[in-house]
N, C-alpha and C positions, 0 to 999 in steps of 0.2 A: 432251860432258860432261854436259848436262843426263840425254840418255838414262841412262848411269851411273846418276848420282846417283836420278834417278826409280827404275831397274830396285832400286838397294840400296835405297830406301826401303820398296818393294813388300815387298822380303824381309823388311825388319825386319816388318814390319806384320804381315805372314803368321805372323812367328816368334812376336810377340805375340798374336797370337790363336789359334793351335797351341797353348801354353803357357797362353791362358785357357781357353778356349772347347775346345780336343780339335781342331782342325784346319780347315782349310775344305772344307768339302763342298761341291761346285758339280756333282757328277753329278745328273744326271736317272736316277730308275729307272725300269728297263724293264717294266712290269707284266705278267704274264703273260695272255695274252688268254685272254677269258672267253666262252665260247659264249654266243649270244642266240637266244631262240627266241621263234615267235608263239603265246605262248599267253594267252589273253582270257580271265579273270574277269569273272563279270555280275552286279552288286549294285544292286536293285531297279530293273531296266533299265541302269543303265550300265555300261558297257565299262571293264574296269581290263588295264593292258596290266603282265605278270610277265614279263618276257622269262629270270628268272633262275629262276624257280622249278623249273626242274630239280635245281639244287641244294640241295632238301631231301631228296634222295634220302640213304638209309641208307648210308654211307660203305662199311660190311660186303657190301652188295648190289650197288652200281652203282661199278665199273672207272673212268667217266668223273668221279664224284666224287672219288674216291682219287686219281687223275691232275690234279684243278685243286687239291685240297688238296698235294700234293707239288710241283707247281710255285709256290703260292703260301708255303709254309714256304720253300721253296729262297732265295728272293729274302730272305721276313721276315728268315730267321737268319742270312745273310752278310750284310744289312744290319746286324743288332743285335749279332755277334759283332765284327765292325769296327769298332764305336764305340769311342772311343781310351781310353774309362774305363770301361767294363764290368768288366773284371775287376778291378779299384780297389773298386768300387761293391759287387760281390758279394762279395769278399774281406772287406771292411769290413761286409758286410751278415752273413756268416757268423760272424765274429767274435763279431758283435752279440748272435746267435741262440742263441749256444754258451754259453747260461747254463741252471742247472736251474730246470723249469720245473714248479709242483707245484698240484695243483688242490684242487679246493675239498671236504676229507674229509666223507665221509659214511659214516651206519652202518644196519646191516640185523642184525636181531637181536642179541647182543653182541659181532657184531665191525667194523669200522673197515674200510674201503676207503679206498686214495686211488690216484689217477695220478701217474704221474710220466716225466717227458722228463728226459736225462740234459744235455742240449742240442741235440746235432745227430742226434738217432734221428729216425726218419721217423714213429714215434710211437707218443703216450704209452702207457706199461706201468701196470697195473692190479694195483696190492699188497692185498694184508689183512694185519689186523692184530689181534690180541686187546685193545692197551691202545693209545693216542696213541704213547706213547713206547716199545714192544713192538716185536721183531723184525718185520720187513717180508715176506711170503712173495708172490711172484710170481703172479697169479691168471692174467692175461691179457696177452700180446705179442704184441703185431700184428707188431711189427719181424721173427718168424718165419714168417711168413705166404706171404709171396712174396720175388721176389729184389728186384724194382724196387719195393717199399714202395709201388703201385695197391691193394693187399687192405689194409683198414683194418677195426677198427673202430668202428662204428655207434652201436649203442643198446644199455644195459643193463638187466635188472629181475630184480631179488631176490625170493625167497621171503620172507614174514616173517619166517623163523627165521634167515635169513642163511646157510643151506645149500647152496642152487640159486644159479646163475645165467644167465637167458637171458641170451644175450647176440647182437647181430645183426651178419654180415660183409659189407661193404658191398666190391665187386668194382670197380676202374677208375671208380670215383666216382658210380656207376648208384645209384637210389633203389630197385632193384630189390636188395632183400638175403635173406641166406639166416640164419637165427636156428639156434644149436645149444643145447645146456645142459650148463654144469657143476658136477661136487660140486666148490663150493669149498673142503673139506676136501682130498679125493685131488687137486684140479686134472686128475681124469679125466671127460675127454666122456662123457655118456650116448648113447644111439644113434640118441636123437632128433633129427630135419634136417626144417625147415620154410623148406622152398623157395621162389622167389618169391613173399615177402612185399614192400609196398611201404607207405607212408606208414599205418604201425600200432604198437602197442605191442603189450609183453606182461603180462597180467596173470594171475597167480598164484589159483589156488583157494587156500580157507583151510587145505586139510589139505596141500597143496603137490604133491596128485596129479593136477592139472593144469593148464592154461593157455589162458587166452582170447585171440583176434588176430580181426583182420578180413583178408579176402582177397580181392584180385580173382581172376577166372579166369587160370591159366597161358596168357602170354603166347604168341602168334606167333612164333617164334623170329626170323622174319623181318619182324616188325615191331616188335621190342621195345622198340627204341628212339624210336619215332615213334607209336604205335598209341593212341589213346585210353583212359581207365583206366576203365570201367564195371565196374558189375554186383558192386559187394563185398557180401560177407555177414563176419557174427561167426560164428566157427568155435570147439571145444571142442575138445583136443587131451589127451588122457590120456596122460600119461607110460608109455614103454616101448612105445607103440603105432605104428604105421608112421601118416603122414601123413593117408594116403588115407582111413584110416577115421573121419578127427575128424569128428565132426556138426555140420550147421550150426542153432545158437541162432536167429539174427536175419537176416532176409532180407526186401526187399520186391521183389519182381520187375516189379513196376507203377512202381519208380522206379528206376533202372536208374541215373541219378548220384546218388542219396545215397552218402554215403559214413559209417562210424562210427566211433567210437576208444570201445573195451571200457575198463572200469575196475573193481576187486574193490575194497570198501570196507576199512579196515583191521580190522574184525571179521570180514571173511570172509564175512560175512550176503547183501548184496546184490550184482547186479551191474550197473552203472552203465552205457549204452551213449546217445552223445551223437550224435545225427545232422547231417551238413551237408551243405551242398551245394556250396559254395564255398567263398570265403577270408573269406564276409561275416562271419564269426564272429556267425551267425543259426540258433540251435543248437534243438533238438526234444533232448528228454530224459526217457527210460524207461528200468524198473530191473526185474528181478528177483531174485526171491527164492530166494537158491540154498538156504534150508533147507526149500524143499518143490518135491518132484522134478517135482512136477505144477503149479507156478505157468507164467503166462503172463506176457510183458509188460508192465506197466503204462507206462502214457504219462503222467508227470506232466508234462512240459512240450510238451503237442503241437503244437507249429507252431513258427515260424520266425521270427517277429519280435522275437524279442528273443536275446541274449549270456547262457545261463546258466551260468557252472563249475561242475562241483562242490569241493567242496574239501575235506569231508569230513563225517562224521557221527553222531551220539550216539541210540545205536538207534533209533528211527522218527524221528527230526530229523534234516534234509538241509540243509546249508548250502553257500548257493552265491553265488559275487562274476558279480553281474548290471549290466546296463543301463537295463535296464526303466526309465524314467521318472527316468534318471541317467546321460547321457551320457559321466560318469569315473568310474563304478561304485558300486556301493555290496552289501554282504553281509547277504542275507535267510536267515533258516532257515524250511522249508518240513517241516510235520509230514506225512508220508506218507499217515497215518489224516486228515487233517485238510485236502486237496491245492488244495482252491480257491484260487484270487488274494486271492480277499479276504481270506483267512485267514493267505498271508504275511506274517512277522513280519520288520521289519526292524531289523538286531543294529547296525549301523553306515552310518551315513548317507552317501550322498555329501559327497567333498567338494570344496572348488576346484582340487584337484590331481589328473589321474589317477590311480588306484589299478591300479597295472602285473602284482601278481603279490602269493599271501597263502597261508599254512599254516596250520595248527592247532601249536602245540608245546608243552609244559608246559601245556595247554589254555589255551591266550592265542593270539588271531589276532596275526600275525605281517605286518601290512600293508607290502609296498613301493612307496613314493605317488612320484613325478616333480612336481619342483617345478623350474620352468621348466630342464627334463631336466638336474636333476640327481636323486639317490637319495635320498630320506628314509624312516624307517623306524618305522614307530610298534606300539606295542604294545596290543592289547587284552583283554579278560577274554571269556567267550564270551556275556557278557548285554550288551558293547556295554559295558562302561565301560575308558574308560582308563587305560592302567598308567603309561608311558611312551616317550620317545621315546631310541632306538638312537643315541649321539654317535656319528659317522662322521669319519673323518681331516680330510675337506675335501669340496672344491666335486667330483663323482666319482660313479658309478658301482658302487654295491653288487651283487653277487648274491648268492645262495646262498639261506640260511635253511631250510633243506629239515630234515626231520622228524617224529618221530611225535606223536601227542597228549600219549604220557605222557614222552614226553623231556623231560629239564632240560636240553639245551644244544643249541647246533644251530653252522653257522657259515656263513661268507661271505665274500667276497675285495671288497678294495677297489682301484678305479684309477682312473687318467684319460690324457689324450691324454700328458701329456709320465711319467707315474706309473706305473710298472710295478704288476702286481697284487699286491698284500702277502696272505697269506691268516690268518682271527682265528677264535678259539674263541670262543664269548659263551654264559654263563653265565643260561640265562635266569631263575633263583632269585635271583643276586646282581645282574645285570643290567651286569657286569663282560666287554669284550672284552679279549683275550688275545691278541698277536701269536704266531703259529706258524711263517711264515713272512714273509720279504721276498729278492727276487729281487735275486742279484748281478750287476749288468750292468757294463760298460766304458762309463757314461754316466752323467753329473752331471745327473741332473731340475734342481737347483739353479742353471741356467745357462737356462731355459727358462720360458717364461709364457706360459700358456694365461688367456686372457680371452673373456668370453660379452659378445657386441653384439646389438642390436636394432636392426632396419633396415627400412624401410619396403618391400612391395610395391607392385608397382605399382597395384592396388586401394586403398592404405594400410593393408593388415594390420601388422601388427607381426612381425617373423618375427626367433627367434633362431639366433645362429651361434656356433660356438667357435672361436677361431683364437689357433694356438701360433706359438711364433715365439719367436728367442734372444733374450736380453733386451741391452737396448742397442740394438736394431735400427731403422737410421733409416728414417721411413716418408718414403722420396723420387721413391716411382713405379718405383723401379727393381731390387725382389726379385723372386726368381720366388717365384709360390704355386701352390699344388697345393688346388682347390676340390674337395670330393666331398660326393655327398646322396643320399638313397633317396626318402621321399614317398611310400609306399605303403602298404597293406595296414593301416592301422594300428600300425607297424612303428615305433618310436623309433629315432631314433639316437643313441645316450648315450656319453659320455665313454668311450672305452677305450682302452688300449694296444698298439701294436703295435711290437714292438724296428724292423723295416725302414723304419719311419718316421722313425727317428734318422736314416738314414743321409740322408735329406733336409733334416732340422733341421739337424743338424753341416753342412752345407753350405750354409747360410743359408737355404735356404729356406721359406715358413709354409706351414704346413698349416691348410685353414679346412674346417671342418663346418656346413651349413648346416641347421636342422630343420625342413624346409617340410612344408607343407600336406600332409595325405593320409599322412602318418606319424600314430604316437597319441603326441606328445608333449605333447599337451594333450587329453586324450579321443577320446572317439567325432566330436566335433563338429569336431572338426580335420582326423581321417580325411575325413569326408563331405565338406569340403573343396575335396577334394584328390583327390576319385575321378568318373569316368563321366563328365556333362557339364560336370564342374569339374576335369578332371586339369590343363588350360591353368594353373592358378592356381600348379599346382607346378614349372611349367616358367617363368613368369613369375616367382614365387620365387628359382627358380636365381637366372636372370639377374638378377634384384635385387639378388642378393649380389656376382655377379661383380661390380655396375657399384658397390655402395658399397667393396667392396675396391680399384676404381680411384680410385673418387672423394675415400676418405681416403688413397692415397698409399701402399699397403700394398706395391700393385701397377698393371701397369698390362697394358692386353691383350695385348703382345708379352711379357708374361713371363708370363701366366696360362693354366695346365691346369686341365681337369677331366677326373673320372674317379667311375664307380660301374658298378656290378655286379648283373644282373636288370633289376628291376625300376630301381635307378638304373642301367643300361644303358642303357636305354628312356628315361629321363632327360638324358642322354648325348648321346643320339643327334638328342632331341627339340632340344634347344636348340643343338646345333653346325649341325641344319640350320634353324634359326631364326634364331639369330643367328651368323651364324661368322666374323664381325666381333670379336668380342667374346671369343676365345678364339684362343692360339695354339698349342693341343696338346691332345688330347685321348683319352682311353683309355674307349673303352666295351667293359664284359666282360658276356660272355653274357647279355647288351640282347636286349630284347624288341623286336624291331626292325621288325614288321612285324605292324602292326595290322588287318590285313583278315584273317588266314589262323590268327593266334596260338593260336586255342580251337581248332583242328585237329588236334594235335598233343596227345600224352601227357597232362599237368595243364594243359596250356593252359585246359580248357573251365573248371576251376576257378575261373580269373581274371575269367569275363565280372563276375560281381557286382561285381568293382573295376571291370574298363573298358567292360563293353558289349562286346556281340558285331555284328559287321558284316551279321549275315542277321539280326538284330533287326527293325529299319526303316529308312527313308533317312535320319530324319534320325540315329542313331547312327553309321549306317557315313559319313556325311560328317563325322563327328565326327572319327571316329577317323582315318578318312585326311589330314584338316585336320593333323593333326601325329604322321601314323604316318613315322618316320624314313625307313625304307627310300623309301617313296613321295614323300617331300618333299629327296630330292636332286634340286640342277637343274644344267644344263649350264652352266659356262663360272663357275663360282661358286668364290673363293678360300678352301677347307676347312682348318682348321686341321691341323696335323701328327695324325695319328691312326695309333694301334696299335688297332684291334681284336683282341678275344682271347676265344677259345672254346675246347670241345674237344670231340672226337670223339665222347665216349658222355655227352656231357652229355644226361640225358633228363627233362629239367626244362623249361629254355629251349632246345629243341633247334636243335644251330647252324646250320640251313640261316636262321634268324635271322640271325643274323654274316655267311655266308658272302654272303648275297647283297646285304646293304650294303653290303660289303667289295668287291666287284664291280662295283656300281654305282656305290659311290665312286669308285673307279680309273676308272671309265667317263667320269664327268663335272667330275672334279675339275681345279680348274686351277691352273700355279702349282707350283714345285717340293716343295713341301714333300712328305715320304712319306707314304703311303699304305698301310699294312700290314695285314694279319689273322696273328694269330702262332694257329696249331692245335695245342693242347699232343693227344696221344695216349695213348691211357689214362687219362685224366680225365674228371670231369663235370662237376656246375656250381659243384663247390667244396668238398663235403665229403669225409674223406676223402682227399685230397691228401699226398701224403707230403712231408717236410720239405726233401730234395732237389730237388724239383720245383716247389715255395713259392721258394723261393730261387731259381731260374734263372729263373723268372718273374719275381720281381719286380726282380731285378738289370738284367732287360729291358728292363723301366716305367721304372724310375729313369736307368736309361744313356740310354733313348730320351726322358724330359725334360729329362735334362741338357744333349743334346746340341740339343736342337729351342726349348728355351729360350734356348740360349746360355748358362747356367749355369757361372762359376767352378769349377772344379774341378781339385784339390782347393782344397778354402776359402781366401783368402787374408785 
């Protein structure tokens, strides 16, 4: 009788947590075995053992790669399609998504563009317009593009008259795109096709008879995706003319990684060409003078120590938001005839607040400052006096402001974590915003509170976090949270909305935002921080936060994820194999995962200025391996639930990154929890992306914390 009653207990038990939890999972998965090979890297004499590194190989070229990503998806997605609320999750996540989605209007000579997503299109369509309230005409749909919504587009640039428009096609999510041009009158292509271009703009001559870009050489076909990016030049591209024959303006062959971003002044006069070499945002700045056929270069800002924008300019006056001797910016104008340093005049001084992004419009600088990362927005006159300051809804997240000098109005969208984005006209004569739009969702923001905490590192910095969560929520150790951060590049992370984040809130769960070190949520001084022999700071940050979200009760480590993307990849990765104690799920996406080999690779060499490159000296590359991910998994160590997630033509972070943490993790992980890499195909490292494919991914992430959480579901 005891058996009995024991064996019905068993079942009730089981029922009750089938019914919370989605079922009991007690399988071990079988991982698909991963060839090891002896191959030895030698860094300033020592011996570094890659056994996986054949898995950088280009997916398109090597059978044996194709073959471990197809046995490894096989496993991911009968794992992630079995989870008992998966399609609860994306059903509910699609609902979410299926509201109209409408961007921030801009105008190019007198007519009106805007985007607009109807809800569930794979993405946004590009209208014009004569007036705000004027019929709508169709300029640009990607949604006709391809069948599987991989072909997107990219980037846009208008003629001053608002007649042309480049516009660039970004393929299976590659940074490798192809730019065409339209009359936005007829919506008929010209017959011009400017083929592999990669991280460029396009800028407009004044009479609209041509176009400036920068160009690397046509890639390897067979190494496209992996091949290093050298050797750009500024190229002139005369409308109506076949490619081959556009001349190249600006070239130095003695420096083989600079690289340049073209820019036409809005008079049409000069042309702006801003050199770098990395992500240091440590810019060289020379212009010419397109009204005389025989000018040459001038170099007003020759070398590299310092951040200069340009931003725009009032004939021989060049005004630029710099660093120079001002760590959160400040905006000098620089008379051309007049170019020394000493002679820079400064219009607006630094101040205690980053200064994040600035226009000219109704001839008033148009300042957007980060005040402990939220948006503030101030207005000035162009001699440096104040006008006033932009009211904003709340505690959030401005953009926009974009326009011309002699424009009186411009606009800007406002949001935050739990606020969808409202989009506002502003008057800049009366000084009056305008609602235009506000997003209709199936979700009460009114039920939801986002609060900003300050938490100690373990240095004693001061580091802030945002973290949302349903109101009422008791803080008893026992929600799950979902922690995520970036830290890099100078990069903020500010208040924004994402509807698939609801479908985590509605389920109890918090969402927290941490804004560590090596981000510019506080200047330049925060980046330097947070970069090279101080990136530790931003990993110690993380973990800071995880450990005061335990320590107030919010959360505790058996309910706590994290998750970020790149560069917070590399974040990711750093701190689950640092502490992985301290985390019980975790999602690193197209994570820079492997610190000795990184700058090998496409924009890899980009990054050394953030991290330092490993054939530097000993002491960098012991830096780097000190907490390069891949290198610091160990055997017999209890890793939290991890989905890795990349994809095939991502050629940014390229995924032999993922693939062979994902590898080595299954190698040495202990402990049943799963271990996955999910390989989306057809994708890169994230732009781009069609709306179908956003969606099954992220129904993935959420089904695989629900279920790795323990998470109630649906909410009780």
């Amino acid at each position: 009788m005891a058996k009995i009653t024991t064996k019905r207990t068993l079942i009730v038990l089981c029922l009750i947590i089938t019914f919370l939890y989605g079922g009991c999972k007690t399988t071990t998965l079988r991982y698909p075995k991963t060839r090891r090979i002896n191959q030895i890297n030698t860094y300033h004499g020592i011996n570094v053992n890659d056994p996986y590194q054949w898995l950088e190989e280009d997916v398109r070229h090597s059978e044996s790669v194709k073959e471990w990503i197809d046995a490894q998806n096989k496993i991911t997605f009968e794992y992630l399609h079995a989870l008992p609320h998966r399609e609860s999750i994306k059903n509910r996540m699609t609902k979410l998504w299926d509201y109209e989605k409408i961007g921030i209007p801009w105008k190019a000579g007198n007519r009106y563009f805007i985007s607009k997503n109807s809800g569930l299109q794979n993405h946004s369509v590009v209208y014009t317009m004569d007036s705000l309230d004027g019929p709508q005409q169709i300029l640009l749909n990607p949604n006709n593009w391809s069948d599987d919504g991989t072909t997107a587009l990219s980037q846009m640039s208008f003629n001053q008259n608002g007649d042309y428009v480049a516009y660039a096609i970004q393929e299976s999510g590659s940074d490798w795109k192809t730019w065409k041009i339209r009359n936005v009158e007829t919506g008929d292509d010209l017959s011009d096709s400017l083929i592999h271009l990669k991280f460029t703009n396009i800028a407009w001559n004044n009479d609209s008879t041509g176009v400036y870009y920068a160009k690397y050489p046509d890639p390897d076909p067979e190494k496209k995706f992996l091949s290093l990016n050298k050797d750009m030049k500024v190229m002139y591209h005369h409308i109506g003319t076949p490619q081959s024959e556009d001349r190249v303006v600006y070239y130095q062959p003695d420096h083989p990684e600079w690289g340049y971003d073209p820019v036409v002044t809005d008079d049409g006069r000069y042309l702006i060409i801003t050199t770098h070499i990395g992500t240091d945002e440590k810019y060289r700045i020379g212009y010419l003078d397109l009204y005389n056929p025989n000018a040459a270069l001038v170099d007003l800002i020759p070398n590299f120590e310092n951040n200069y924008t340009f931003i725009d300019n009032k004939e021989s006056v060049f005004y630029f938001l710099t660093d120079n001797n001002a760590p959160n910016r400040r905006i000098v104008a620089i008379d051309i005839h007049n170019p020394d340093p000493e002679n820079h005049r400064e219009i607006i001084p630094e101040a205690s607040s980053p200064l994040r992004a600035i226009d000219i419009i109704n001839n008033q600088f148009v300042c957007n400052y980060l005040k402990d990362v939220a948006s503030s927005i101030t207005l000035y006159t162009l001699d440096g006096t104040y006008v006033r300051d932009i009211s904003l809804p709340g505690l959030g997240s401005a953009f926009g402001f974009d326009g011309k000098c002699k424009d009186t109005e411009t606009f800007y969208s406002f949001q935050s974590f739990a606020v969808p984005p409202s989009i506002y006209r502003y008057d800049m004569v009366t000084g009056q915003s305008t609602l235009l739009d506000r997003p209709k969702i199936d979700f009460d923001s009114d039920h939801y509170v986002t609060e900003q905490v300050f938490y100690e590192s373990q240095d004693g910095t001061r580091i802030p976090m945002f973290i949302t969560y349903k109101k009422r929520m008791s803080r008893n150790g026992t929600n799950a949270a979902l922690l995520s951060g970036y830290g890099g590049f100078g990069i903020p992370v500010c208040p924004y909305f994402w509807s698939s984040r609801i479908v985590w809130l509605e389920n109890g769960g918090i969402y927290a935002v941490a804004n560590l070190r090596g981000g510019g949520e506080y200047g330049e001084t925060w980046h330097e921080a947070g970069k090279k022999f101080n990136k530790q700071n931003v990993f110690d940050d993380f973990m800071a936060a995880a450990e005061y979200l335990i320590d107030q009760k919010y959360t505790s480590a058996e309910k706590l994820a994290i998750q970020g993307g790149s560069n917070g990849g590399l974040l990711v990765g750093a701190c689950m194999t640092q502490r992985p104690d301290l985390f019980a799920a975790a999602v690193p996406q197209v994570g820079v995962m492997d610190m000795l080999r990184y700058d090998q690779f496409t924009a890899g060499r980009f990054w050394v200025d953030e991290f330092g490159s490993a054939q530097e000296n000993k002491d960098t590359f012991e830096y780097l391996k000190g907490y390069s991910p891949y290198h610091n998994l160990k055997k017999g160590i209890h890793y939290p639930a991890t989905l890795v997630i990349t994809a095939d033509t991502d050629d940014r972070v390229v995924p032999g990154h993922s693939f062979k943490f994902a590898a080595k993790l299954q190698q040495v992980h202990q402990g049943n929890r799963p271990v996955l890499i999910r390989i989306e195909t057809r994708a890169g490292h994230g732009s781009g992306k069609p709306t179908c494919m956003l969606i099954e991914e992220l129904a993935d992430i959420y089904a695989f914390l629900v279920e790795n959480l323990q998470m109630p579901y649906p909410p009780q």
